[in-house]
TIRO-2110 file (N, C-alpha, C; in Angstrom, 1 decimal):
// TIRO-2110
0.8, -1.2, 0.0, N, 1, A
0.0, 0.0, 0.0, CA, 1, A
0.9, 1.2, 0.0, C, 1, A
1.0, 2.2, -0.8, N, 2, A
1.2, 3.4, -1.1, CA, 2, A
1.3, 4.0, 0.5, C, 2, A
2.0, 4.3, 1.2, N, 3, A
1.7, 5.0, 2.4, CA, 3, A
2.0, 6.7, 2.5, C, 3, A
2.1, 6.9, 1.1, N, 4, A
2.0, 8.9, 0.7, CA, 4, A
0.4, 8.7, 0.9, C, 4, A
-0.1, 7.7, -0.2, N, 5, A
-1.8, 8.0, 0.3, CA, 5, A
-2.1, 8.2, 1.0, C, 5, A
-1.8, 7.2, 2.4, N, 6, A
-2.6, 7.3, 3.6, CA, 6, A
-2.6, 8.6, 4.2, C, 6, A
-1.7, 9.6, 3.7, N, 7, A
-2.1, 10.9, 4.4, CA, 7, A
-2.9, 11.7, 3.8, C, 7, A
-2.9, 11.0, 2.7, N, 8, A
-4.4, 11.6, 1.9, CA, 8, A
-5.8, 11.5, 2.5, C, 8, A
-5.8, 11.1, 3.2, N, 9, A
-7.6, 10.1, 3.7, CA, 9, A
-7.7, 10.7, 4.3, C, 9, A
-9.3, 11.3, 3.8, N, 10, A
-10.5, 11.6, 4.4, CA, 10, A
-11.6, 11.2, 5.3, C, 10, A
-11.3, 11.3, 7.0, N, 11, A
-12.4, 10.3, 7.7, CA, 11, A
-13.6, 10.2, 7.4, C, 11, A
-14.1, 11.6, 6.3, N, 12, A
-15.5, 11.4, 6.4, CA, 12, A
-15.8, 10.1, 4.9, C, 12, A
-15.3, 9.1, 4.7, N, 13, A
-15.3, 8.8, 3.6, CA, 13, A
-15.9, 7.3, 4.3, C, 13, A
-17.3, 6.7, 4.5, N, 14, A
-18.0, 5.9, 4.8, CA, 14, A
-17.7, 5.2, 5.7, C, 14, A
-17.8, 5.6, 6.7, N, 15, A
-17.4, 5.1, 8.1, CA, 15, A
-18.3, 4.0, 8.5, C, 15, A
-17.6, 3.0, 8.8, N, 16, A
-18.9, 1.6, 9.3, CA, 16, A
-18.6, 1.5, 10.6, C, 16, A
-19.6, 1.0, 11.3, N, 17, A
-19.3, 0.1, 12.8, CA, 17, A
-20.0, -0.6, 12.9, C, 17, A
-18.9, -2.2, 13.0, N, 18, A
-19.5, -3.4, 13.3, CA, 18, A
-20.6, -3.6, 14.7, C, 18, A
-20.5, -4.4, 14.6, N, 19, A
-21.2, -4.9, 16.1, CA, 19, A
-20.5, -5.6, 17.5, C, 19, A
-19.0, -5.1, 17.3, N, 20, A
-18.3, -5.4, 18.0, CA, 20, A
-17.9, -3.5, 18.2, C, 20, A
-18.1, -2.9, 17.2, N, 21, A
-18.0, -1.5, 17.8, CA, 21, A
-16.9, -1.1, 17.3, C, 21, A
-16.2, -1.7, 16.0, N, 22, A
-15.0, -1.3, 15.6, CA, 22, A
-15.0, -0.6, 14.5, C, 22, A
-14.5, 0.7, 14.2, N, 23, A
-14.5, 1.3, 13.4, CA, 23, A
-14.0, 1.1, 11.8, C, 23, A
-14.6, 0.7, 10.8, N, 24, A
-14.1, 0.8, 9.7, CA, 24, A
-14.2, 1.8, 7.9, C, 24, A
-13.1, 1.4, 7.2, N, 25, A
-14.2, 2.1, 5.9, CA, 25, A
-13.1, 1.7, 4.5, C, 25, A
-13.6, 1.6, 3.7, N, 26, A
-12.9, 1.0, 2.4, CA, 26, A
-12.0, 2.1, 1.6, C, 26, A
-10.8, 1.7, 1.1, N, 27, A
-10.2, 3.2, 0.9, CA, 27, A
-9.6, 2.0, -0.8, C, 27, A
-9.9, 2.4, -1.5, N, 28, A
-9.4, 2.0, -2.9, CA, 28, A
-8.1, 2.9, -3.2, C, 28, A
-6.9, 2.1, -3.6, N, 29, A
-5.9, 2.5, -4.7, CA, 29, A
-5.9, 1.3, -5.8, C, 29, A
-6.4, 2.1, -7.0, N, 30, A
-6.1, 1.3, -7.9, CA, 30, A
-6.6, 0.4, -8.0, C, 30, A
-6.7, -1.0, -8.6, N, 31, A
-7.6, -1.9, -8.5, CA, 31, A
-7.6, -3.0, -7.3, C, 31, A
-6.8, -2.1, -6.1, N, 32, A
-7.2, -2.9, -4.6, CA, 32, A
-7.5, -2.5, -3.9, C, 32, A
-8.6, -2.8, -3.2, N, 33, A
-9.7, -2.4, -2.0, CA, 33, A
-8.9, -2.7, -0.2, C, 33, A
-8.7, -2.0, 0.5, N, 34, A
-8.4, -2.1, 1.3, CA, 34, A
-9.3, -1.4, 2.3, C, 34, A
-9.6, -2.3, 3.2, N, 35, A
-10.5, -2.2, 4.5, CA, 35, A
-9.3, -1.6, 5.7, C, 35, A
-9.9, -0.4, 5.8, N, 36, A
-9.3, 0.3, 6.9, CA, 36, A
-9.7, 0.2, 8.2, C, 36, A
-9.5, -0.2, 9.2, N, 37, A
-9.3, -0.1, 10.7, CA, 37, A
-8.5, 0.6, 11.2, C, 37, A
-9.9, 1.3, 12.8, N, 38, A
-9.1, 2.1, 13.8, CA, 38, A
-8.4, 1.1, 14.8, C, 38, A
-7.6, 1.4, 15.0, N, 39, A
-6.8, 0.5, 16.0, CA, 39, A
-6.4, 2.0, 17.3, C, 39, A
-5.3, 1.5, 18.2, N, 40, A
-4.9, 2.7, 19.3, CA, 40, A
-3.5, 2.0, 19.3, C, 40, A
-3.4, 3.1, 19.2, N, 41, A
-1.5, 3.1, 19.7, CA, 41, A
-1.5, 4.3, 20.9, C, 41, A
-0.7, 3.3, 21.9, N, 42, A
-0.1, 3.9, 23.1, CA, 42, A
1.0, 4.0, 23.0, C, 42, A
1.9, 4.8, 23.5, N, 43, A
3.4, 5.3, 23.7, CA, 43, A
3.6, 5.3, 25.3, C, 43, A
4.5, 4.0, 25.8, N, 44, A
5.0, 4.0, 27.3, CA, 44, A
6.2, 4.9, 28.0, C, 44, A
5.7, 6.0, 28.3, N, 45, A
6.8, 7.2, 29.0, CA, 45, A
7.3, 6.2, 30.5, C, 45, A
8.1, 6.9, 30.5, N, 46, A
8.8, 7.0, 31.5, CA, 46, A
7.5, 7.7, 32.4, C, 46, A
7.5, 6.9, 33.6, N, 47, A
6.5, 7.4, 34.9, CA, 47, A
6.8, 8.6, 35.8, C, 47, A
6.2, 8.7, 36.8, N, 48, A
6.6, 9.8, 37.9, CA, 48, A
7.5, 9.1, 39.4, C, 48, A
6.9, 7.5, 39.3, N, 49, A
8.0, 6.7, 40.4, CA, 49, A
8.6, 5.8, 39.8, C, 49, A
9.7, 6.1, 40.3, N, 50, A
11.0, 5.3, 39.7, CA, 50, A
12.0, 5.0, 41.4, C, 50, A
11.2, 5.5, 42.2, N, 51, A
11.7, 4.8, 43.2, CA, 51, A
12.2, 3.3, 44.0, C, 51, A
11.7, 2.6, 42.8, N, 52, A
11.5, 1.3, 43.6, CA, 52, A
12.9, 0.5, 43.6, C, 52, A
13.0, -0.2, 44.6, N, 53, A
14.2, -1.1, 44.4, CA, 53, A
14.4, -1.7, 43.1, C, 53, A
15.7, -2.5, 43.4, N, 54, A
16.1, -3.3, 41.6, CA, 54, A
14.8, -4.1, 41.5, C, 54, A
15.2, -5.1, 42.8, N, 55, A
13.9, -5.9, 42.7, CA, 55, A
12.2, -5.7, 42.4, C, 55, A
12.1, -5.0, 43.5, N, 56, A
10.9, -4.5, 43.2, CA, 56, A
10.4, -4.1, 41.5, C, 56, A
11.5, -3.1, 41.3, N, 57, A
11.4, -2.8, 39.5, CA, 57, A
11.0, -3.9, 39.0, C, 57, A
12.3, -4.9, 38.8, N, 58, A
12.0, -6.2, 38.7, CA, 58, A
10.6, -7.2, 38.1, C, 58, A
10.1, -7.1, 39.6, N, 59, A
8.9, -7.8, 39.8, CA, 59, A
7.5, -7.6, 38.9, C, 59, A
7.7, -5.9, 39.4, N, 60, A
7.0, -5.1, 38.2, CA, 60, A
6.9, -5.0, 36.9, C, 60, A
8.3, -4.8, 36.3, N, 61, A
8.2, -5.4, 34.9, CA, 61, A
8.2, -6.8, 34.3, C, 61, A
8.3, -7.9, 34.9, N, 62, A
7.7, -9.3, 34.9, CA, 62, A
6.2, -9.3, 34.9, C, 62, A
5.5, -8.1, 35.7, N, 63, A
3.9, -8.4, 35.9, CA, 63, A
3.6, -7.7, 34.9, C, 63, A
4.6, -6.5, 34.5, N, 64, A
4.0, -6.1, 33.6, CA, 64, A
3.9, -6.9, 31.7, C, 64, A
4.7, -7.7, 31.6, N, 65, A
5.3, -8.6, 30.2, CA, 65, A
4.3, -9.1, 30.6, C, 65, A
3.9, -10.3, 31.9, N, 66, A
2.8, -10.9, 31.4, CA, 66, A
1.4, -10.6, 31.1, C, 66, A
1.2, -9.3, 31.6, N, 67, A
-0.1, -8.8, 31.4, CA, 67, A
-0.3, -8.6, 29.7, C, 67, A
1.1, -7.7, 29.4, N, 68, A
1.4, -7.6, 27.8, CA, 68, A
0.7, -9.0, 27.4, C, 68, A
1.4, -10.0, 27.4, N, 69, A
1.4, -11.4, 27.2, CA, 69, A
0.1, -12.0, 27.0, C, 69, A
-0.9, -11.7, 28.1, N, 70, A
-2.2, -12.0, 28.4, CA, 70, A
-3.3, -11.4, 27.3, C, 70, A
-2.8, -9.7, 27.2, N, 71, A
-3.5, -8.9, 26.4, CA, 71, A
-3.5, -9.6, 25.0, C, 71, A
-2.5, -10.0, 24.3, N, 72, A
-2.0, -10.4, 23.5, CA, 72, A
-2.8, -12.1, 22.6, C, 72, A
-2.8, -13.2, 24.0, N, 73, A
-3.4, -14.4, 24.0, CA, 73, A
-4.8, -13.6, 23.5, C, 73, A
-5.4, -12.7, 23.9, N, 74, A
-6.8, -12.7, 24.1, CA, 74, A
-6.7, -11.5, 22.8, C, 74, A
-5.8, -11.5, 21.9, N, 75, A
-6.3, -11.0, 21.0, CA, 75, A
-6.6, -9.4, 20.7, C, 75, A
-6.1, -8.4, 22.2, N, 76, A
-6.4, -7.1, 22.0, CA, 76, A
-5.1, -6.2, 21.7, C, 76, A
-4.0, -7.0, 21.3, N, 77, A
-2.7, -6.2, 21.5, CA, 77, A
-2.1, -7.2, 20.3, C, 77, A
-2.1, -6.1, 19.1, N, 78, A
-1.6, -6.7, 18.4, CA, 78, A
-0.2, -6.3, 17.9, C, 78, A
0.3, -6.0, 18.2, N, 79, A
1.6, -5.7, 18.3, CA, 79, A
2.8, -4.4, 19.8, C, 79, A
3.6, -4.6, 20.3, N, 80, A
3.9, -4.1, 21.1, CA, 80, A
5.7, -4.7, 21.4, C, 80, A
6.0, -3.4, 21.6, N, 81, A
7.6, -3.7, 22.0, CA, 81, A
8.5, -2.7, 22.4, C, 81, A
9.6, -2.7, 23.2, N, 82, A
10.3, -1.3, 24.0, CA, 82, A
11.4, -0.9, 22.3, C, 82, A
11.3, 0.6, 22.8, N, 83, A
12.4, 0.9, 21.8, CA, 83, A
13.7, 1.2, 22.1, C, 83, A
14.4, 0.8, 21.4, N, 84, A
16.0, 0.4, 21.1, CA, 84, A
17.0, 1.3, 22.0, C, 84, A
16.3, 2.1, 22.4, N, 85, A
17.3, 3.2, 22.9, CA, 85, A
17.0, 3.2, 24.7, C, 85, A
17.9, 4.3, 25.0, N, 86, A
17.3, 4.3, 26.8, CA, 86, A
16.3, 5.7, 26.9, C, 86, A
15.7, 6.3, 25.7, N, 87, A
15.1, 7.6, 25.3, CA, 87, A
13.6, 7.1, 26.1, C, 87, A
12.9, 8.5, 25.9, N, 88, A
11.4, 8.4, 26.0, CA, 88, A
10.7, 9.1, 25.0, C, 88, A
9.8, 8.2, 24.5, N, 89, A
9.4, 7.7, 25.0, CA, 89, A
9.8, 6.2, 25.4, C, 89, A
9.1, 5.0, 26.0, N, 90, A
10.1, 3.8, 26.3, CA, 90, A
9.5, 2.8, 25.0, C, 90, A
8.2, 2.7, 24.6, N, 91, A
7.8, 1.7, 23.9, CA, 91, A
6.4, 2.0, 22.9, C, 91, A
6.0, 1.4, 22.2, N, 92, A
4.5, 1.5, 21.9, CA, 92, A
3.6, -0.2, 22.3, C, 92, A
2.2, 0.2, 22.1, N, 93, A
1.7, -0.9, 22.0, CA, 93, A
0.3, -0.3, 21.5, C, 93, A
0.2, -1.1, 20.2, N, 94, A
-1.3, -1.2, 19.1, CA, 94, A
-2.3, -2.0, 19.9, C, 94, A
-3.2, -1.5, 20.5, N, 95, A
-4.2, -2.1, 20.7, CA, 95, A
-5.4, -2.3, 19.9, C, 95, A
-5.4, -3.7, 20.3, N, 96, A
-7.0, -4.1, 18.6, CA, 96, A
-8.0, -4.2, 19.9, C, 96, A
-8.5, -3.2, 19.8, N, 97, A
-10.0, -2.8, 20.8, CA, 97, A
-10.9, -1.7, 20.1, C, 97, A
-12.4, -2.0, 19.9, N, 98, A
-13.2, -0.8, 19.4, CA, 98, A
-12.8, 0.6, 19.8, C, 98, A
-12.6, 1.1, 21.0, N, 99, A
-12.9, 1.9, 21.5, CA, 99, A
-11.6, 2.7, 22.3, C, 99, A
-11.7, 4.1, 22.4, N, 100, A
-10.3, 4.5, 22.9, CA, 100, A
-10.2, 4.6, 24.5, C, 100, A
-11.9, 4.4, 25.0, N, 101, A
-11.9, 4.3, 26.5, CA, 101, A
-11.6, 2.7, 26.9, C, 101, A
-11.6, 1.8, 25.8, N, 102, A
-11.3, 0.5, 26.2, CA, 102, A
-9.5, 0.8, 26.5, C, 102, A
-9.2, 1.3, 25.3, N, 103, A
-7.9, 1.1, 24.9, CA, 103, A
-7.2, 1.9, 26.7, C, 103, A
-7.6, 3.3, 27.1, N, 104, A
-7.5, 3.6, 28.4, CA, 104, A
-7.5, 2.6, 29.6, C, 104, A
-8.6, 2.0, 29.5, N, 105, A
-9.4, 1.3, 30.5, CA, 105, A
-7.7, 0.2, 30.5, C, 105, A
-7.5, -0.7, 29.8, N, 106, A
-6.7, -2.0, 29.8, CA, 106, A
-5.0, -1.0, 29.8, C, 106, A
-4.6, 0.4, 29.5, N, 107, A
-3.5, 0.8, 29.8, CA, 107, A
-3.5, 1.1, 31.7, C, 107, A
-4.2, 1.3, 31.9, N, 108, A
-4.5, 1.7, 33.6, CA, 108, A
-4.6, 0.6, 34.3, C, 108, A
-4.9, -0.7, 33.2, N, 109, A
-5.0, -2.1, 35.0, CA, 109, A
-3.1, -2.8, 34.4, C, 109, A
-2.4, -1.9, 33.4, N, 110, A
-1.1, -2.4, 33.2, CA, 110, A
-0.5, -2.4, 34.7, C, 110, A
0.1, -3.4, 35.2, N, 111, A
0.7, -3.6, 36.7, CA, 111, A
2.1, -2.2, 36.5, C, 111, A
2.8, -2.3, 35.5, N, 112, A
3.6, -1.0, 35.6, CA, 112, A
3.1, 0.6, 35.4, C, 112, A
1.9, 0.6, 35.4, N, 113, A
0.9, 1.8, 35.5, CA, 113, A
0.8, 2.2, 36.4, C, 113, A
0.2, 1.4, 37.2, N, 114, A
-0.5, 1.1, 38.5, CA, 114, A
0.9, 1.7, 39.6, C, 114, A
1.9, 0.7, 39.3, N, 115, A
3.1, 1.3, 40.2, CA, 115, A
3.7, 2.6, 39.9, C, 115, A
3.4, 3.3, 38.7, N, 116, A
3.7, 4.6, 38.1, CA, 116, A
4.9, 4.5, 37.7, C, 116, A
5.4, 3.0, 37.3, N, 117, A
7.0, 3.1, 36.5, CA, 117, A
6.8, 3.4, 35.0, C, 117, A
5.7, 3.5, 34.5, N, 118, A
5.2, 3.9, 33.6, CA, 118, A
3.9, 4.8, 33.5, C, 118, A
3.8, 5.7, 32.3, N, 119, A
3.1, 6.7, 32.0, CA, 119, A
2.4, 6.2, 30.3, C, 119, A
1.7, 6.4, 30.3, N, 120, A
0.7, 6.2, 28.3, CA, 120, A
-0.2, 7.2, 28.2, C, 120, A
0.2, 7.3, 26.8, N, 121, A
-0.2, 8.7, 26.0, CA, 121, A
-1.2, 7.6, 24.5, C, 121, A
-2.4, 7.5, 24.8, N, 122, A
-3.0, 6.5, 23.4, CA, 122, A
-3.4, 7.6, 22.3, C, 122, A
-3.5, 7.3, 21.4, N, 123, A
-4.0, 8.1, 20.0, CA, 123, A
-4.7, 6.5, 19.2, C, 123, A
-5.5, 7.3, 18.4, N, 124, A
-6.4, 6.3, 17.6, CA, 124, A
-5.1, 6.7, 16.4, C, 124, A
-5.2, 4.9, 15.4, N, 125, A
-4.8, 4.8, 14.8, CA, 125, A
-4.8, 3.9, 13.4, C, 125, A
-5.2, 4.2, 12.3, N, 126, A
-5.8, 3.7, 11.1, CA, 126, A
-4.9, 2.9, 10.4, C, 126, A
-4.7, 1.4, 10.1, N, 127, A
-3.9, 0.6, 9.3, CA, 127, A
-5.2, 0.0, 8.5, C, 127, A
-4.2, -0.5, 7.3, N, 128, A
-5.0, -2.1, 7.1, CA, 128, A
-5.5, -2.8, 7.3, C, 128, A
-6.5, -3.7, 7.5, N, 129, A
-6.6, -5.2, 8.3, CA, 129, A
-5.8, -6.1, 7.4, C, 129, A
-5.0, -6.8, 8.3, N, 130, A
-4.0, -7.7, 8.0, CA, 130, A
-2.6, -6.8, 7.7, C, 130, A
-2.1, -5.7, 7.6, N, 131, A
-1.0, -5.0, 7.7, CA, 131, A
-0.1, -5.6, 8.7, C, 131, A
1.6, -6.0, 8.3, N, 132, A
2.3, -6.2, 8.8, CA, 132, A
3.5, -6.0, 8.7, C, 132, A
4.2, -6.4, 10.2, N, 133, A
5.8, -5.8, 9.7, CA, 133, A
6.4, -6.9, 8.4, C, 133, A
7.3, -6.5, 8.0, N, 134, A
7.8, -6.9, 6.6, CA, 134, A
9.5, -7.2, 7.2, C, 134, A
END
């Protein structure tokens, strides 16, 4: 897919919603039809406590991978990973959930949220269905 287009697109261009509440709409280049999905992308900052022991840290980011892990089995995180550097932001994660108060709701019960070793900033965000890394 052309991805100069994509900044071409116009949301008002037939917006559907399933019955699961997911936002979609067909965007044609050329003679391929591609079905657009809202997805959410979060960005994991650096938090406001960073207090915690090694271990403790530790513990936290272990509860935090499996929760990733869990989201993931169940299909609402379709992609997610820390980036390369020691910068902040620290990582992203795409969540495949209708809605951006879902996508909220499941960044707030993240166990490194909760301890405030981490911070998320979500934005809605429009790919392909079936779009992948290459």
């Amino acid at each position: 897919m052309c991805l100069i287009c994509l900044s071409n697109l116009t949301f008002s261009q037939d917006l559907q919603i399933d019955s699961l509440g997911f936002k979609t709409f067909e965007m044609k280049e050329g003679d391929t039809t591609y079905v657009m999905k809202q997805y959410f992308m979060a960005f994991l900052h650096r938090g406001e406590n960073l207090t915690h022991d090694e271990e403790e840290a530790a513990t936290i980011q272990a509860a935090h991978l499996a929760y990733m892990d869990s989201l993931a089995t169940l299909g609402m995180i379709d992609i997610a990973g820390p980036f390369g550097d020691d910068g902040d932001p620290r990582g992203i994660v795409v969540y495949n959930v209708p809605t951006l108060e879902k996508a909220l709701d499941l960044t707030q019960q993240d166990p490194a949220v909760k301890a405030g070793r981490l911070a998320v900033k979500v934005r809605p965000w429009w790919a392909a269905v079936g779009s992948k890394l290459k």
